[in-house]
N, C-alpha and C positions, 0 to 999 in steps of 0.2 A: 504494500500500500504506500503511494506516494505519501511523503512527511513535509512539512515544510523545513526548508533550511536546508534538505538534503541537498546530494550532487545533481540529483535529476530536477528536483524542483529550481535549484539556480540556474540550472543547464535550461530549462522551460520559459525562465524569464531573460536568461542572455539573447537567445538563438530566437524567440519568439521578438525580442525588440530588435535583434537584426534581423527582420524581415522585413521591417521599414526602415531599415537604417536608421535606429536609433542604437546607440553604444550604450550599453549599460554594460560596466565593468564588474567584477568578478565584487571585488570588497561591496559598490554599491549593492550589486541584489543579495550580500549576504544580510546589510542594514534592513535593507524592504521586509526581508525573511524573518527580523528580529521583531517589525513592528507587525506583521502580518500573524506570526506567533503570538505574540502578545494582546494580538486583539483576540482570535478563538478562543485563550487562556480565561482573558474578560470575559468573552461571551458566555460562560457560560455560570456567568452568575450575573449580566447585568443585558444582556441580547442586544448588542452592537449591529451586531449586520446578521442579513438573513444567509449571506453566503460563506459556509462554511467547510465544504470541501475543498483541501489543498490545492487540488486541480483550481478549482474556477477561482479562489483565490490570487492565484500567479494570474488568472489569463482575465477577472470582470476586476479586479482592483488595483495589482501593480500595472498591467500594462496596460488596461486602460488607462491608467493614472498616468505612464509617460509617452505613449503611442504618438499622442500628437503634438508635444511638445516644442517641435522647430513651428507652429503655429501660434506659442503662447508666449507674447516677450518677455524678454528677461532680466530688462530694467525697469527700474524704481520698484517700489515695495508692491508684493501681492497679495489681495484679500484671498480665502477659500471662504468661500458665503456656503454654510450648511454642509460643514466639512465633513459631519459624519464620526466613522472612525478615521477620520484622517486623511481623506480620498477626495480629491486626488494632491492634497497640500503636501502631506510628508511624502511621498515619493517625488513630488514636482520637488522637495527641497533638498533633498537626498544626491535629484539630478543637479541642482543649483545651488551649491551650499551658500553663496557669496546674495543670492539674492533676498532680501528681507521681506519675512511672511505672515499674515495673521490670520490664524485660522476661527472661524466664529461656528456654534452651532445653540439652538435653543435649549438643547438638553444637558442641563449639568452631567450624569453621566459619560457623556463623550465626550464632552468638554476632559473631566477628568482624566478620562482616559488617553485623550490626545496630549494631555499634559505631563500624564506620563508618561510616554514613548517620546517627546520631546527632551525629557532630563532624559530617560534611556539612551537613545543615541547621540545626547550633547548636543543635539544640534542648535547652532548658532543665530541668533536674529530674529528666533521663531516665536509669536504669541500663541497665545489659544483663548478666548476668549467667551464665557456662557453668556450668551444674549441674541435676543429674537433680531434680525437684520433690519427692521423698521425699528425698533428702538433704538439701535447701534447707528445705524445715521442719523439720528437727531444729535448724536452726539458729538458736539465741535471738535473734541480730540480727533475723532475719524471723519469728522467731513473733509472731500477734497486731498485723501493723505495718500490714497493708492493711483500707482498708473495702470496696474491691471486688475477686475475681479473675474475669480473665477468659479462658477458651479456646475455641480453635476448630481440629477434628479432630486434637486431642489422642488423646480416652481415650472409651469408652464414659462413658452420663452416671455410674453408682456410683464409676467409678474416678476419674473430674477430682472430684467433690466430697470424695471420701477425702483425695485429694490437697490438695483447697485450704481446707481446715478449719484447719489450724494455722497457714498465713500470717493467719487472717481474728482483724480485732481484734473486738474483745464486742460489737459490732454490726454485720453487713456483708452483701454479698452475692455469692453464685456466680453466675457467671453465662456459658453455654454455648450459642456458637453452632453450629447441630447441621441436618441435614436435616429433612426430614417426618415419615419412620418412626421416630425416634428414640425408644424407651422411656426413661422416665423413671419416677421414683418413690422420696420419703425411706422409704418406709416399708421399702425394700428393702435399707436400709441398716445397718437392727439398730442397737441405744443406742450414742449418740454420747454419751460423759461431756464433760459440761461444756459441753454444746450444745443447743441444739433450732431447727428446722428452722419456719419460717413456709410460708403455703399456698404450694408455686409456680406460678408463671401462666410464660404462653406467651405468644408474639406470634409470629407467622406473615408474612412478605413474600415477595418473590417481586423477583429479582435483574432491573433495566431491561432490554429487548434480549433475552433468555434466554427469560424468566420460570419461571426455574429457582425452584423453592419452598426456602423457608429456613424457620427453627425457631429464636427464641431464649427458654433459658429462662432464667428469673429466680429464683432459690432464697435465700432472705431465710434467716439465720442468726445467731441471737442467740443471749450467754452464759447458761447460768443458774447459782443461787448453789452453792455449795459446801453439802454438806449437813454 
């Protein structure tokens, strides 16, 4: 039976991220493997995620988590809106150590949990924060502070970009990872003061082993003047 952490499961997350040419080194997916561990350990006293076989582990959480990656920038500080158990922020930071992250989710629980796998792998720069993402933008500290936000099966697409408008500083991007069928569209979204919305594009993959289809979209968001 596949284990996490073993040779086959890191071999399943190397060889499976180089099918799109994404590099995940050997130390990085043994980290993934430590927090990936550590969340079924959780689960099963506190039910973090519904996916708990080793297999779909490696292939619906770590690699969906950096599959699309050369799609999501890599500067200035990133929100994870409704991070979950950590997905896709702690493997995006694993790949990015240098890039500074703040993971949010509603549920103390995960919140906790994210906080420990945070001190677990030392990783650098990193928040984790308990609070609902409409109360977290009302807050001045985090208005305006991220260039990028990021979710994954959060909210329908109108409701995560409502949501991630006030974290986003005067030039940044939304950015949703989402299935196939997912509708999309700014224009559904009625005047945004003090905003406007750039073309968004898509990129399409399809998860190693599965080839389950994925959807990420790219929603570019820049300030404009006060009139």
């Amino acid at each position: 039976m596949l284990q996490i952490g073993s040779a086959e499961w890191i071999a399943m997350l190397v060889q499976g991220a180089a099918q799109h040419d994404v590099a995940v080194g050997a130390h990085q997916a043994a980290r993934m493997a430590e927090h990936a561990r550590s969340l079924l350990d959780w689960n099963r006293k506190f039910n973090l995620t519904a996916i708990t076989d080793p297999r779909e582990v490696v292939i619906k959480h770590c690699l969906d988590a950096v599959l699309p990656a050369e799609w999501i920038p890599c500067d200035g500080p990133l929100l994870d809106m409704g991070t979950g158990g950590g997905f896709p922020g702690i493997p995006l930071k694993i790949m990015r150590p240098g890039q500074p992250m703040t993971l949010v989710d509603a549920s103390r629980k995960k919140i906790n949990f994210v906080k420990y796998v945070i001190r677990q792998l030392h990783l650098p720069c990193t928040d984790a924060i308990q609070a609902r993402a409409e109360d977290l933008g009302d807050d001045p500290k985090h208005q305006g502070r991220y260039r990028v936000v990021v979710s994954r099966a959060l909210a329908d697409f109108a409701t995560v970009v409502r949501l991630a408008i006030p974290f986003l500083a005067s030039r940044g991007w939304i950015i949703l990872y989402k299935g196939p069928g997912e509708h999309y569209s700014t224009d559904a979204l009625g005047p945004t003061p003090g905003r406007r919305f750039g073309p968004v594009t898509t990129h399409a993959y399809k998860l190693p082993y599965l080839s389950d289809a994925r959807m990420l979209i790219v929603v570019p968001v820049h300030s404009t003047p006060d009139k």
